[in-house]
C-alpha positions in Angstrom: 1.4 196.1 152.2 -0.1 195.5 148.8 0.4 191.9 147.9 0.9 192.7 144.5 4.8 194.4 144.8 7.3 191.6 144.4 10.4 193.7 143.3 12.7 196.0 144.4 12.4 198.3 141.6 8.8 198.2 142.1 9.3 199.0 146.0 11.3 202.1 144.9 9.3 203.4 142.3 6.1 203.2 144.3 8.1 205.0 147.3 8.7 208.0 145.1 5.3 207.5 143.6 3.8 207.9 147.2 5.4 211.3 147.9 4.1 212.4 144.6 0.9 211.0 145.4 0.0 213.4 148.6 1.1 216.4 146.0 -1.3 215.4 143.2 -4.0 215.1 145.9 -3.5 218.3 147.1 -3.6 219.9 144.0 -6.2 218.5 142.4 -9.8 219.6 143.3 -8.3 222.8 142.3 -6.9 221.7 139.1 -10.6 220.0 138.5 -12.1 223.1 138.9 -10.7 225.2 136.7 -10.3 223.1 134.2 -6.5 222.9 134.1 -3.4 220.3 132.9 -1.4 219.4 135.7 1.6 221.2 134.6 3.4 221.0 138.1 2.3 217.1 138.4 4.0 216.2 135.2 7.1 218.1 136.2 7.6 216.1 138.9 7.4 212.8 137.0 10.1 213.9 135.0 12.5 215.4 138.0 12.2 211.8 139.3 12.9 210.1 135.4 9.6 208.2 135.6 8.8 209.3 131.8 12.2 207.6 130.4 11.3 204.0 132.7 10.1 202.4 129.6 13.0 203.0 127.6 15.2 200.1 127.1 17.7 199.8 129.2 20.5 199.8 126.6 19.2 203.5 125.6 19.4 204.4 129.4 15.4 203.0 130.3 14.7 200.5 133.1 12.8 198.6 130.4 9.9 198.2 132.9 7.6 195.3 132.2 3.8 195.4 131.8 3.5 195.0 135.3 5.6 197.1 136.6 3.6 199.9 134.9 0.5 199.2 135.9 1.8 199.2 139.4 3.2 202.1 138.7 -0.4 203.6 137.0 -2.4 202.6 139.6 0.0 204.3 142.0 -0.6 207.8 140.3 -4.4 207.6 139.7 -4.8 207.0 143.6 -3.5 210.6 143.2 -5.1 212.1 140.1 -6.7 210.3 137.4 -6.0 213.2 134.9 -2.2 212.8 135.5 -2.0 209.2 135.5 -4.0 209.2 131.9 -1.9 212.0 130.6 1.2 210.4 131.1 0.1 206.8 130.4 0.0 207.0 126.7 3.6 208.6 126.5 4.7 205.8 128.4 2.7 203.2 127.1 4.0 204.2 123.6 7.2 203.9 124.9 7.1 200.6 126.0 5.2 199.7 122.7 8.5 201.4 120.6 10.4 199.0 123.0 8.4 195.5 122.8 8.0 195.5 118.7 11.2 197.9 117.3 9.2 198.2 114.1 10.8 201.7 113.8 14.0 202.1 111.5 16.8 201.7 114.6 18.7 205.0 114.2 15.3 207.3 114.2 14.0 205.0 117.5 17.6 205.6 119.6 17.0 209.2 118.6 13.7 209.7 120.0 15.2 207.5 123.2 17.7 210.3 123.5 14.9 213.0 123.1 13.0 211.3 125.6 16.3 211.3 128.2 15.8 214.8 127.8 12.4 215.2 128.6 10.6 215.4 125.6 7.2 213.8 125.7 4.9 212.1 123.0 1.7 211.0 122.7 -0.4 209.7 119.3 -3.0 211.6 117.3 -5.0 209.8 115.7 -8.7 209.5 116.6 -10.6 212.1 114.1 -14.5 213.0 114.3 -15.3 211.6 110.8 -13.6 208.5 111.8 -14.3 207.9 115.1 -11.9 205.9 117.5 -9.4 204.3 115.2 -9.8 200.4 117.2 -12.9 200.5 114.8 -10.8 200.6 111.8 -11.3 203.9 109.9 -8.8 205.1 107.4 -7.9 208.5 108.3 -9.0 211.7 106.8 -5.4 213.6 107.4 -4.2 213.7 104.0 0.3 212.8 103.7 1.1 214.6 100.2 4.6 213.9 99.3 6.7 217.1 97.9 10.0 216.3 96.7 11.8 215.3 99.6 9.6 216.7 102.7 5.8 215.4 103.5 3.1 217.7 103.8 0.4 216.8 106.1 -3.0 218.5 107.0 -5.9 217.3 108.9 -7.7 217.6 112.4 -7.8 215.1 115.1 -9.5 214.8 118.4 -8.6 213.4 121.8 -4.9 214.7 121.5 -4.2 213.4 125.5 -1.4 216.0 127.3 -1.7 218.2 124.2 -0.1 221.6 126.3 3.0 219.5 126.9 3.7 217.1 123.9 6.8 217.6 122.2 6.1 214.8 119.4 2.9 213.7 117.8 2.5 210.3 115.9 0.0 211.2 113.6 -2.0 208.6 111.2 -2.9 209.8 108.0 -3.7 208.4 104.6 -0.6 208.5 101.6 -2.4 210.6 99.2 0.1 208.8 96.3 -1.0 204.9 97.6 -3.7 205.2 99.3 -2.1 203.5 102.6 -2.1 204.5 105.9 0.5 205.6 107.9 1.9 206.9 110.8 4.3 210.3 111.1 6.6 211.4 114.2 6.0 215.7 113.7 7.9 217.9 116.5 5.7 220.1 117.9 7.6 223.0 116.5 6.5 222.6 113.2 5.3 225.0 111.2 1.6 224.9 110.0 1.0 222.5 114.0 -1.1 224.3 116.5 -3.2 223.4 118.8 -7.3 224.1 119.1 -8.4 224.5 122.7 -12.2 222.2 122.5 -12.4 219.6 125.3 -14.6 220.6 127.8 -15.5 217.4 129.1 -16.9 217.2 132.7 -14.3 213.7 133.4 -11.3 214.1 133.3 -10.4 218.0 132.5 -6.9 217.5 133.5 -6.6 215.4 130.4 -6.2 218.6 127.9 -7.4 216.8 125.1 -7.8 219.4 123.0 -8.0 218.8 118.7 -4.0 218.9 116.8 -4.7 221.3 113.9 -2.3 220.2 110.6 -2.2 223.0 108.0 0.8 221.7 105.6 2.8 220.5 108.3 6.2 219.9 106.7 8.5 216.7 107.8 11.5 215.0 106.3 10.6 211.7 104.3 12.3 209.6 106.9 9.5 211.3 109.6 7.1 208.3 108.6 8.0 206.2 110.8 5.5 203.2 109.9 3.1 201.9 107.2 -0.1 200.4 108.9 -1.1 197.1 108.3 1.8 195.7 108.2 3.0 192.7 111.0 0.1 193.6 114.3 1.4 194.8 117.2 1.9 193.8 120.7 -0.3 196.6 122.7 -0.3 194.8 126.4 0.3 198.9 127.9 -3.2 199.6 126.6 -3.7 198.2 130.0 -2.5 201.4 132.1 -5.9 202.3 131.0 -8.1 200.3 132.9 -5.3 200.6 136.0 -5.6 203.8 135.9 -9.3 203.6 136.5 -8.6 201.2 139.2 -6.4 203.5 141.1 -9.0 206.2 141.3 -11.4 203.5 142.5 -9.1 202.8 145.6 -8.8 206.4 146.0 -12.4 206.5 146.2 -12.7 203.2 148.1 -9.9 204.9 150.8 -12.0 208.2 151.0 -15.3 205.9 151.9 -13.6 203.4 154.7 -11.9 206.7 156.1 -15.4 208.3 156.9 -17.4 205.7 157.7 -14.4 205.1 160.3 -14.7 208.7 161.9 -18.5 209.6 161.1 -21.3 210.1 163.9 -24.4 211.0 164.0 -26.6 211.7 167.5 -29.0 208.3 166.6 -25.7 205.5 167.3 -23.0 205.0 169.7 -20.2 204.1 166.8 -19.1 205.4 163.9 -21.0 204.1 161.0 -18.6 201.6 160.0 -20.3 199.4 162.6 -23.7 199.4 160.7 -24.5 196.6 158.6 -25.5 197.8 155.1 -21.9 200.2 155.6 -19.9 197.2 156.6 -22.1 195.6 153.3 -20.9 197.8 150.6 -17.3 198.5 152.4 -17.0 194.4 151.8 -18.9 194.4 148.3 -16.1 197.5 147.4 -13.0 195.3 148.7 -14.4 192.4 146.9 -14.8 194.2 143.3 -11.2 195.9 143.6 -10.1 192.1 144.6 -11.2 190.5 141.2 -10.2 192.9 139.2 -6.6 193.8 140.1 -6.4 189.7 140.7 -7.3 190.1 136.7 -5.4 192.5 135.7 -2.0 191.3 137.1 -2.1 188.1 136.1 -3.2 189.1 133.0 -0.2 191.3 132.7 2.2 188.9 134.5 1.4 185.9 131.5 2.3 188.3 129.1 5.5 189.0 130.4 5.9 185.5 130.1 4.1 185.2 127.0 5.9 184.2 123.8 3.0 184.5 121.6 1.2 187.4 122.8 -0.8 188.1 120.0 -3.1 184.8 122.2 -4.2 187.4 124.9 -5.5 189.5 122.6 -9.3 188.8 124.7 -7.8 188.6 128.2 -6.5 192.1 127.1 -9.7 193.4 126.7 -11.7 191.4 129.1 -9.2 193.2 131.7 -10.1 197.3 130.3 -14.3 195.6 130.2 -14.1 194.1 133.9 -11.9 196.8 135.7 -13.6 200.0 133.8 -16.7 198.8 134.9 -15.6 197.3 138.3 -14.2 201.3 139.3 -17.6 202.0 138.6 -19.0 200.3 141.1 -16.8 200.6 143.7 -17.1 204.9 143.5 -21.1 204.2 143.2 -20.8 202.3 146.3 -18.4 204.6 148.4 -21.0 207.3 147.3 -23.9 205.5 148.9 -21.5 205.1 152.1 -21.0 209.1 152.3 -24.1 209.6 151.4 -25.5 213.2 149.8 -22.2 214.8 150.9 -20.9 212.8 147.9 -22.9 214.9 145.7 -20.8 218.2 147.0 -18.7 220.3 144.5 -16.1 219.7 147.5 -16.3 216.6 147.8 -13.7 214.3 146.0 -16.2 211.3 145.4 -18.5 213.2 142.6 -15.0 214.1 140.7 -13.9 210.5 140.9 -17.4 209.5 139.3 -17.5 211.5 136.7 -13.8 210.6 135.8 -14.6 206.2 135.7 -17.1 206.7 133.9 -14.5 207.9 131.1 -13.6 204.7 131.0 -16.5 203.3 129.2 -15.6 205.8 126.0 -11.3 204.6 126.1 -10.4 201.6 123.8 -11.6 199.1 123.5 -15.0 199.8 124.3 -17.6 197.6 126.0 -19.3 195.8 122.9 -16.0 195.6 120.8 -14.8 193.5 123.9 -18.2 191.4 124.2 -17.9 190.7 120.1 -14.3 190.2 120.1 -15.0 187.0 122.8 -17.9 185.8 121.2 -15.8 185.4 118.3 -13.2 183.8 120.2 -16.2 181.2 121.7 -18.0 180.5 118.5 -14.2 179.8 116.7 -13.3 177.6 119.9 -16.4 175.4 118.7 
């Protein structure tokens, strides 16, 4: 029983989670292999409504809190890290639309209704000439107004579920002001395609691919906010570091499970008996202790929070510890297996590859080490 469930919702969720679970399993080392978004995976999220949970509930959502999501992340990266990714900005977008309502009211229920229905969304906004946008870039993707209708052209990278997304919040730069902002374009829009270029080795699932803009025309009311304006609460950035955290366990479960069951001619017992096993298998349960410890009462005081803004370094100290805590605990349960780790067939060199992702999501390892020594040297 894991000691961090305390609802019934939760209990519920994670049930139908857990049958979902075995499927995403199952599927895949195949999926991994050929390089391929988990189509079926994210079909089933939606036959059970998980992608409406963060609605509110008033626009028929469940209005989850921070850390019922994670629960619920964790939950799906024990199955497939790709998946749990994928589907963690749409709903960590969600939640963000919920917690700040900086959107104009009617053109928020609007997308809640879209949402009801299925559709998905997901941001755009990292570019290769600007980097990851936490560092503060101003966007290259050029907004031109034309009489009542926007047009909008530019590239961006890292576009997260990219084969399935029916809206796109894209940043771009007012070419009139100068300001940045943000633009809800429907997938159907003419002059939006989509360039097939991530070939990463973590994380293939992910279909990251670039979001081509070629005068992508949208109604004025289609920018939906002006950066820079009041900051936002962005607790869900944790279903980041849970989802890292739930392929760790899955990698942690894999490791106890064989050293349980292996032999060899040269002992009596299964390996789990040996010392250095029973070593890392305590050093692994230890690590994944700390940082779910972390993470959930991290995300349980901002529930509770009433100036959240405050947690803005617990935030990232949670994404810093658990990123690099998942990385561990596969290393470890790769030294329990052994070379067999190392074999295209086996799960643990898939789950490697994919925590070490981690380290390039926001906010990266030095922006969290700066952003706490700032906090310590204004504490003096």
């Amino acid at each position: 029983m894991d000691v961090f469930i305390k609802t019934e919702l939760q209990r519920s969720v994670l049930q139908q989670l857990e049958g979902l679970r075995k499927n995403f399993v199952e599927r895949e080392s195949e999926l991994d292999e050929l390089g391929a978004f988990p189509f079926q995976n994210i079909k089933e999220l939606k036959e059970i409504e998980y992608t409406s949970l963060s609605l509110p509930k008033e626009y028929g959502g469940e209005e989850i809190s921070l850390y019922d999501f994670l629960l619920f992340q964790e939950k799906i990266a024990e199955g497939d890290g790709a998946t749990a990714l994928s589907i963690g900005w749409h709903m960590g977008i969600l939640q963000e639309l919920t917690e700040n309502r900086q959107w104009d009211e009617k053109r928020f229920v609007w997308m809640c209704k879209e949402v009801k229905k299925g559709a998905l969304l997901n941001r755009a906004a990292t570019e290769r000439g600007t980097g990851s946008p936490t560092r503060g870039g101003k966007p290259e993707t050029i907004a031109q107004k034309n009489g009542d209708t926007w047009l909008i052209s530019g590239r961006k990278t890292f576009t997260t579920m990219a084969p399935v997304l029916d809206y796109f919040l894209v940043s771009a730069t007012i070419e009139e002001t100068g300001e940045a902002g943000e633009f809800l374009i429907p997938r159907n829009t003419e002059g939006v395609s989509i360039e097939e270029t991530w070939d990463s080795v973590a994380m293939r699932g992910t279909a990251s691919h670039d979001l081509v803009l070629h005068n992508a025309e949208v109604r004025l009311e289609y920018l939906v906010e002006k950066k820079g304006g009041k900051p936002k609460n962005s607790g869900w950035l944790l279903h980041i570091p849970a989802c890292y955290l739930g392929i760790a366990r899955a990698a942690r479960n894999y490791a106890v499970q064989y050293a349980k069951t292996y032999k060899n001619n040269s002992i009596q017992k299964s390996i789990a008996s040996l010392p250095n096993v029973q070593r890392l298998i305590g050093e692994m349960e230890l690590e994944l202790m700390k940082a779910r410890h972390f993470m959930y009462s991290v995300a349980e005081k901002y529930d509770c929070s009433e100036n959240r803004e405050e947690l803005k370094g617990e935030l990232a100290g949670v994404k810093y510890t658990a990123t690099n805590a998942a990385i561990s605990v596969v290393d470890k349960a790769m030294r329990i297996v052994g070379a067999r780790s190392l074999s295209k067939k086996n799960p643990l060199q898939r789950y490697y590859l994919h925590v070490r992702a981690g380290l390039h999501n926001p906010p990266m390892d030095d922006m969290t080490m700066a952003l706490l020594a700032e906090r310590a040297v204004m504490v003096e």
